[in-house]
C-alpha angles and dihedrals in degrees: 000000000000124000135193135236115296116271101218143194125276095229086045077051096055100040086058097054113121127238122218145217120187119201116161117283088357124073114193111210124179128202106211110210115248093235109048088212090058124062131217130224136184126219121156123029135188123174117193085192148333096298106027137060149106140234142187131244122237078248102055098219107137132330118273106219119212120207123166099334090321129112118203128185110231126225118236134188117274129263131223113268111271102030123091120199124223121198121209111169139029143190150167136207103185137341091289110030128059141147138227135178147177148116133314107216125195109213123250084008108097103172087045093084111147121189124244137197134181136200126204120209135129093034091296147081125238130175114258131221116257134190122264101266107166129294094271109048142131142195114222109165133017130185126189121191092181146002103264094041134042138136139234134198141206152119138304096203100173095049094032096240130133095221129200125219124204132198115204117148094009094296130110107217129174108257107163149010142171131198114252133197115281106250117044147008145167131183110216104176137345113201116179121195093193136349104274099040133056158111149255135197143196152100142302124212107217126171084254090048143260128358127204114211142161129208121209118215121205126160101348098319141107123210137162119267117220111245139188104281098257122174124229094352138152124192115212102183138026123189134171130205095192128352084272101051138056151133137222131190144206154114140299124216121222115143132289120343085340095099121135136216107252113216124185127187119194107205127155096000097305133091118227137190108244110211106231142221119281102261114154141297088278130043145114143177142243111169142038130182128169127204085199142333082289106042130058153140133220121190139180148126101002090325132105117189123196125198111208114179092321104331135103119207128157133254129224120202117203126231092036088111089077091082136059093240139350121212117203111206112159134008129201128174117176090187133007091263101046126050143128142234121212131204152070139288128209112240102177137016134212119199085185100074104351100245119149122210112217140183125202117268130208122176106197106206116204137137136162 
């Protein structure tokens, strides 16, 4: 049965009320958690509009839903005793209609992973029927260019395939699928320019470390896509402004607190390693999005990155300083005056058990 979103409390209301800081062209909004001995984080974020959008928790729990300065926690449909659901991607496609997925877990069962999707309409969530993939899979990332197709990806464990799932006609059917290295893989984005051609990233887990690679998907098949020989690497986000043209985005690994933001730009059939700005000993990044071929952003860790007509430079937002660090975990611009910046900022630290207490953050870009 479908439910709607959840009626809460108004003390559960008024612990969730942002608080705001202006300056200028950012707005810093923080998400407190409803319980003060638990943290929020935010992790994925999609705004339909201005005033509307939703985002996951680091968690993935349950969507938060954002309307008009408000955040709000959704109600899902139970699972079994024994099983926990976590959530790992998110998107809408209007007002009344939105997608997340992500992987049912059975406690104390490891290789028992069963993948989950839900669907959002009339004004509430309800599982959805998925093929038959094997007894130990997960979803990890879903796009949707319109409201009849989209696409979802995840992992065969058992098999050792990263599978792709597609939704024509209401229905979700297994469309394809490629053989992985035995040992470890995760899907970071999946980001699709028309229904017949797109691409997946993501990392490998090898004995010598991690291994950044990007799948190109044409005509119903995945293959690996050739990449700058880069050493002990992940990538987290992949967008594309045209079939042509896209960026993906990651880490570099290189000792302790010496890591390195990774940038690829995919121009004339070929990807290539962009060298980045100079900004510090230790950064990294976990989310892209691009306006057009000649305007982008780049965020992670405590750095934002903006493309401007073929050059990157950072970007500095003021009032962050207020806290005692800032996390950026997803970006997302639907016009070069309007965007958001997803994330969390520490707002207390214990040097008895290391333990950080956090609150959602989300930066609203807009200027005239």
């Amino acid at each position: 049965m479908k439910r709607g979103i959840l009626t809460v409390p108004i003390l559960f209301t008024i612990l969730l009320l942002p608080v705001q800081w202006v300056h200028a062209e950012w707005t810093i909004t923080t998400v407190p958690s409803p319980n003060p001995q638990q943290s929020t984080t935010l992790c994925k974020i999609d705004f339909i509009d201005p005033t509307e959008g939703w985002a996951l928790d680091c968690s993935g729990t349950a969507p938060l839903h954002y309307s008009n300065g408000t955040w709000t926690s959704s109600q899902l449909p139970d699972v079994n005793p024994g099983y926990y659901r976590q959530l790992s991607d998110i998107q809408f496609i209007s007002r009344d209609e939105g997608w997340t997925l992500g992987t049912l877990h059975k406690y104390g069962a490891p290789d028992s992973q069963q993948g989950v999707l839900l669907h959002y309409s009339n004004g509430g969530w309800a599982n959805v029927t998925l093929p038959d993939i094997s007894p130990n899979w997960s979803l990890s990332s879903i796009h949707f260019f319109s409201s009849n197709e989209g696409l979802a990806v995840g992992m065969d464990l058992l098999n050792q395939e990263i599978i792709l799932l597609r939704y024509t006609n209401g229905e979700w059917k297994n469309d394809a699928a490629i053989a992985v290295q035995p040992i470890s893989t995760t899907i970071g984005s999946v980001f699709f320019t028309s229904s017949n051609e797109g691409w997946v990233a993501g990392i490998h887990y090898q004995r010598s470390g991690k291994q950044g690679f990007i799948l190109h998907y044409l005509n119903g098949e995945l293959k690996t896509s050739k990449l700058p020989p880069i050493l002990n690497w992940d990538l987290r986000d992949i967008r594309f402004v045209s079939p042509d043209e896209g960026w993906a985005v990651g880490i570099r690994y290189a000792g302790y607190r010496h890591s390195k933001g990774v940038l690829l730009h995919y121009l004339n059939g070929r990807w290539k390693s962009v060298t980045p700005p100079e900004v510090g000993s230790d950064w990294y990044l976990n989310g892209v999005d691009f306006i057009s071929p000649d305007e982008g952003w780049a965020v992670g860790g405590s750095t934002v990155l903006h493309y401007v007509n073929g050059s990157w430079t950072t970007v500095s937002i003021p009032g962050l300083d207020n806290f005692l660090e800032s996390i950026f975990t997803d970006v997302q611009f639907t016009s070069p005056n309007q965007g958001w910046i997803a994330g969390y900022v520490i707002t207390a630290r214990s040097h008895v058990d290391s333990i950080d207490l956090t609150e959602g953050l989300l930066i609203k870009y807009s200027s005239p």
